[in-house]
C-alpha positions as CSV (number, residue, x, y, z in Angstrom):
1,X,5.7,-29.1,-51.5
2,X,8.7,-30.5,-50.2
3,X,12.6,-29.0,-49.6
4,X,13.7,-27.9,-46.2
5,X,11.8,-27.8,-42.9
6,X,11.9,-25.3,-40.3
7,X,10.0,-26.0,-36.4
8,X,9.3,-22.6,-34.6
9,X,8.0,-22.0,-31.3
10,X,7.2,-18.7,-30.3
11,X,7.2,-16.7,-27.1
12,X,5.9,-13.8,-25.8
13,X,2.7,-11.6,-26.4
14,X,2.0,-14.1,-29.2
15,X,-2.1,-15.1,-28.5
16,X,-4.6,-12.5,-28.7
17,X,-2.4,-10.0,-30.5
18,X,-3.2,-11.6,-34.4
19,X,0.0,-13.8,-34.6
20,X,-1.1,-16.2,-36.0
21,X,-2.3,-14.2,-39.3
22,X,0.4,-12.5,-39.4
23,X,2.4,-15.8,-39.7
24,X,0.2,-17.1,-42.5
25,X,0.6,-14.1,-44.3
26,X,4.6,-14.1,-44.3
27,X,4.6,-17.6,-45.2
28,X,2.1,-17.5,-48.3
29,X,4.0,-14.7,-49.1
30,X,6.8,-16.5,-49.3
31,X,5.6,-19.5,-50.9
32,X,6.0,-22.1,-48.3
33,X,3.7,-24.8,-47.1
34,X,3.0,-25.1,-43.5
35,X,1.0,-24.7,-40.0
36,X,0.9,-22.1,-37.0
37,X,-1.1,-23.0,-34.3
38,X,-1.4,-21.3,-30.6
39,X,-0.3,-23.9,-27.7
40,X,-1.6,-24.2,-24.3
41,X,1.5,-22.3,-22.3
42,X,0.7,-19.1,-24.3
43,X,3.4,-20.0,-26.5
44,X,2.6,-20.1,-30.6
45,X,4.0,-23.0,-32.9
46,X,4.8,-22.9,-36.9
47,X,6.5,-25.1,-39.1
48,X,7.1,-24.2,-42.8
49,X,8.6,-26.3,-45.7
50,X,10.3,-24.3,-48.8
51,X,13.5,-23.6,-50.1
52,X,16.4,-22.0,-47.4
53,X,16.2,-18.5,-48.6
54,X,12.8,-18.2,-47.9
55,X,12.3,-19.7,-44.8
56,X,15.2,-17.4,-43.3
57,X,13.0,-14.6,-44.6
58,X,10.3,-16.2,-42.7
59,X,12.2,-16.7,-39.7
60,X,13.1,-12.8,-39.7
61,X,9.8,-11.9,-39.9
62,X,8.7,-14.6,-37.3
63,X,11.3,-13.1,-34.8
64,X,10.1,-9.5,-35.8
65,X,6.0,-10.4,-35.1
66,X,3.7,-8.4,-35.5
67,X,3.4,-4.8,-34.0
68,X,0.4,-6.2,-32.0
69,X,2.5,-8.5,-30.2
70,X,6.1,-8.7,-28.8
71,X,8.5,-11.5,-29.4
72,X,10.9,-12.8,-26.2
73,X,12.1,-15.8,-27.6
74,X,12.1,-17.9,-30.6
75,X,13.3,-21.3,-30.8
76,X,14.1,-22.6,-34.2
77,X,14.8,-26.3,-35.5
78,X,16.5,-26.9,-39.1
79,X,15.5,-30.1,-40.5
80,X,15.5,-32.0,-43.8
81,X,12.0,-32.4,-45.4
82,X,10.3,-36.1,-44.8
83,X,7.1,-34.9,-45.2
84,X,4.9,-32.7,-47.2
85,X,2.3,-29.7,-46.8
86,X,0.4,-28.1,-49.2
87,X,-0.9,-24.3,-48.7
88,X,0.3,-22.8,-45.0
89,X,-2.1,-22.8,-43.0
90,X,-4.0,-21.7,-39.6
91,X,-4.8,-24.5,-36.7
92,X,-6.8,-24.7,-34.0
93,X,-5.0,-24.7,-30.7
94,X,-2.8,-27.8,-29.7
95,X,-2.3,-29.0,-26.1
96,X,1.1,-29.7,-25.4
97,X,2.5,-33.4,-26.4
């Protein structure tokens, strides 16, 4: 799956609250290819690869969350696809690089 690439990084009440299903859930919804994983500052990371219109769906329903959790910020990063991904996926948790 290739096309555009969109970088997310969550904060909030984003661990512990089912986040990160909810995020693979919007994106196979959407069709896109990807990864969400938790991070170790609380903080929850996803990046998706699709066409535009649906990863700005994605990114509304990434800045809604889930009623199990609240959203305080959400930092997102445009880019053009170099890489590819097939199904979206879950991750395990990632230390901060």
């Amino acid at each position: 799956m290739s096309g555009v690439v969109v970088h997310i990084r969550v904060q909030g009440k984003v661990q512990g609250v089912g986040f990160r299903d909810y995020t693979r859930r919007q994106a196979r919804a959407l069709g896109l290819g990807g990864f969400v994983r938790n991070l170790v500052d609380g903080s929850v990371e996803a990046q998706a690869i699709g066409d535009r219109d649906a990863l700005e769906s994605f990114v509304a329903a990434i800045e809604r969350g889930p009623s199990t959790g609240r959203v305080d910020q959400c930092l997102v990063d445009w880019h053009q696809a170099t890489m590819s991904y097939g199904e979206f996926e879950v991750r395990t948790f990632q230390g901060m690089s």
